[in-house]
N, C-alpha and C positions, 0 to 999 in steps of 0.2 A: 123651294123647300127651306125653312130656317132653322138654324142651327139648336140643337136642344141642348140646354144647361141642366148636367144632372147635379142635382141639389141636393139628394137623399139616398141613404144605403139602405138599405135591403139587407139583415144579417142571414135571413135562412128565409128560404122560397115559402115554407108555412105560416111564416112570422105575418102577425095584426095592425104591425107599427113599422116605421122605416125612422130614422134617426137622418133631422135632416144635418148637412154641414155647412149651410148658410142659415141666417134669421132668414123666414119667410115669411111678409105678412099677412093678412088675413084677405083671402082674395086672390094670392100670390100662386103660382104653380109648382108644385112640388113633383118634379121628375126621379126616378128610380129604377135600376135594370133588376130584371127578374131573368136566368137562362137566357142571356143574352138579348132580353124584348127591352124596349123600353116603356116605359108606361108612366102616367100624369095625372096627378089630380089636385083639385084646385083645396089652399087653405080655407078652412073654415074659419078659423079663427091663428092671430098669431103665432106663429111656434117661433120657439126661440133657439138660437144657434145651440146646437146639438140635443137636443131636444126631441122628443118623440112625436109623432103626428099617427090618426090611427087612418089604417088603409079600408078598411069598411067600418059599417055601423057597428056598434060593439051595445050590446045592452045591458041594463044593469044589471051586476054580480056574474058577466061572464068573465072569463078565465081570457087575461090577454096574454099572448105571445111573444118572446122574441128569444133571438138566440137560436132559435125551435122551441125552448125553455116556454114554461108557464113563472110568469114574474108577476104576475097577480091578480088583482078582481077589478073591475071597473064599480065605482063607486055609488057610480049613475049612469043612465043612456050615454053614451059618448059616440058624435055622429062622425061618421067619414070626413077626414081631410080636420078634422079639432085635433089643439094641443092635448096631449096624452100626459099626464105628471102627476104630481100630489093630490091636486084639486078634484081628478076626477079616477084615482087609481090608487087600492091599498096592496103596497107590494108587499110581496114574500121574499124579497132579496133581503 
C-alpha cells in the first residue's frame, strides 16, 4: 500500500474545484478528502500553488462552486483535473 499525499482541500463536499496546496503539474495527482474518503485525480493541465483545479467536467456558462457558494461561470468547456482561474472563469466575487 503507498502512502497518499493529500495535495488539495475540498472547502464544501458540493464544491466543483478543490484548491490545491502544492504546485501540481500537468499529469500530476491531485488528492483530496471528502467525509473522510479520499479521492484522486490526475492534473490536466498545470495548476499552480493554491490555485483552483475543477473536480469534473464543467461546461461552458455553467455556475462553478466552491465555498458551497456559486463564485462564477466558466468561460468555456473546462474539463476535469484543468487549472480553474481567470482564463477560463468570470467571477462574481
Amino acid at each position: 500500500e503507498r502512502d497518499i499525499l493529500i495535495n488539495a482541500v475540498l472547502m464544501a463536499s458540493n464544491d466543483d474545484v478543490v484548491t490545491v496546496t502544492q504546485a501540481v503539474p500537468a499529469g500530476g495527482e491531485i488528492c483530496y478528502q471528502r467525509e473522510g474518503e479520499t479521492f484522486s485525480l490526475a492534473a490536466a493541465t498545470d495548476v499552480p500553488l493554491y490555485h483552483k483545479a475543477a473536480l469534473r467536467d464543467l461546461a461552458e456558462g455553467s455556475s462553478v462552486i466552491k465555498y458551497g457558494e456559486h463564485i462564477g461561470h466558466a468561460t468555456r468547456p473546462i474539463g476535469r483535473g484543468e487549472h480553474v482561474h481567470t482564463q477560463n472563469l468570470s467571477s462574481t466575487l
